[in-house]
C-alpha positions in Angstrom: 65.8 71.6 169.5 65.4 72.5 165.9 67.1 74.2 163.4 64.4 76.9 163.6 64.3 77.0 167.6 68.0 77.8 167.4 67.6 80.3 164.8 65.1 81.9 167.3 67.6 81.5 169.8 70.2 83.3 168.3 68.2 85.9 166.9 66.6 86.4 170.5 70.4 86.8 171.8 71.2 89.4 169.1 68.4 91.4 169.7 69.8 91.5 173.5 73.3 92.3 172.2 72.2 95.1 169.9 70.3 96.9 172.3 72.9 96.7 175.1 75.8 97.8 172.4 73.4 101.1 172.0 73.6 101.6 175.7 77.2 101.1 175.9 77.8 103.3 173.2 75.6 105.9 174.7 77.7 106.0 177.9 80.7 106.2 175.8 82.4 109.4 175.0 84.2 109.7 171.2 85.9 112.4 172.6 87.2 111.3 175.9 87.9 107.2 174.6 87.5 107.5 171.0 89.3 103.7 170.5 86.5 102.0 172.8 84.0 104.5 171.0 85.1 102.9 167.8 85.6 99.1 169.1 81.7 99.9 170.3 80.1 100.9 166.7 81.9 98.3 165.0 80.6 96.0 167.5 76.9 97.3 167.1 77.5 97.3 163.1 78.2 93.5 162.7 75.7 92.4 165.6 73.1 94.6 163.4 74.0 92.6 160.5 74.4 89.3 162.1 70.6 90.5 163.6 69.3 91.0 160.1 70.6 88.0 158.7 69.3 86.0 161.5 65.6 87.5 160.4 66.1 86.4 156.9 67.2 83.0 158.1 64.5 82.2 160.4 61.5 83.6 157.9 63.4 81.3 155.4 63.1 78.2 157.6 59.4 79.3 158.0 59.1 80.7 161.1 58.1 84.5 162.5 61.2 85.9 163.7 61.1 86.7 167.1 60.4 90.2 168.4 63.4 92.5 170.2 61.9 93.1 174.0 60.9 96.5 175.2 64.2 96.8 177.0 66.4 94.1 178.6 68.3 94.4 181.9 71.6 95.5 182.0 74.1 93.7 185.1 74.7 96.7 187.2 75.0 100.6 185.1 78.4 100.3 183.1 79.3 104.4 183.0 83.0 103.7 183.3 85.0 103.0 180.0 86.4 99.8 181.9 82.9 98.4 183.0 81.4 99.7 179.4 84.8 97.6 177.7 83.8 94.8 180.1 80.4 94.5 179.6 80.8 94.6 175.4 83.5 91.9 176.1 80.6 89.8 178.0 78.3 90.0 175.1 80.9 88.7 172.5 81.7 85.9 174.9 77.7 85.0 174.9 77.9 85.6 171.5 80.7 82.8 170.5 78.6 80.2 173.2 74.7 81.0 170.7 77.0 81.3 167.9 78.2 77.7 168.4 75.0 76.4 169.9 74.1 77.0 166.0 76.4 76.1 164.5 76.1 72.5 166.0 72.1 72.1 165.2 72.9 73.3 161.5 73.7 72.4 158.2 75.4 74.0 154.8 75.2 77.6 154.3 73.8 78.4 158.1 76.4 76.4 160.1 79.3 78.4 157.7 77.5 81.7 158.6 77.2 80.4 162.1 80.8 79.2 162.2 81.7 82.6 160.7 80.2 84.9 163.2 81.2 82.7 166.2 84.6 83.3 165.0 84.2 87.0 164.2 83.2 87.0 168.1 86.1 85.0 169.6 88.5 87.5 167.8 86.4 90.2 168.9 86.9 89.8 172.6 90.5 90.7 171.6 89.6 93.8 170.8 87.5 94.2 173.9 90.9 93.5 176.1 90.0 89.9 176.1 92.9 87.0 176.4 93.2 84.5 174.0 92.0 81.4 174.8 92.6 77.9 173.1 89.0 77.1 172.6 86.1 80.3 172.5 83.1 79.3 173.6 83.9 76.0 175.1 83.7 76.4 179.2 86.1 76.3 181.3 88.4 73.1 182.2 89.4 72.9 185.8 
């Protein structure tokens, strides 16, 4: 895989996130859970910016970035604050695993972004109710 296959990747993956943050924070009321309302917009602000940057990064390594789908599939209809906190908390967990999957096909100023964002997503799941874990990303040892 390629430098440029895994900037598609990730870009791909972000696209995913983005829309699903919009649905979350459609089901989410400000009024009723404002925290989660906020923990969702900031969530869908940096994966916006993480999406743009991916664009530029791709069209820089010469390639067409790849198109958002239509709609993607949601597991199941999150319309409970704990199923809309767990879902969010799935996507930055997918998030840290692309994020690294860049970060070890990359070089210089990608693979610091890369290593950036992936971290920005491990801390993240803390604010999604996620536990700390030694090693984000990485699976499971057992």
């Amino acid at each position: 895989m390629t430098v440029l296959d895994a900037l598609q990747e990730t870009l791909a993956t972000e696209h995913a996130a983005l829309y699903t943050y919009g649905v979350l924070g459609a089901r989410t009321s400000q009024a009723a859970t404002p925290e989660l309302y906020d923990v969702l917009t900031a969530g869908y602000r940096r994966h916006r910016a993480r999406r743009d940057r991916l664009r530029l990064l791709v069209a820089e390594a010469g390639g067409e970035p790849v198109a958002a789908a239509a709609a993607y599939d949601l597991d199941g209809r999150p319309v409970r604050p704990a199923q809309v906190q767990a879902a969010a908390l799935e996507l930055e967990v997918t998030g840290v695993a692309t994020m690294l999957a860049l970060v070890a096909r990359s070089t210089g100023t990608v693979r610091e972004w890369a290593l950036t964002e992936s971290t920005w997503s491990a801390a993240w799941q803390l604010e999604l109710g996620g536990e700390p874990r030694a090693w984000p990303g990485a699976p499971e040892l057992g």
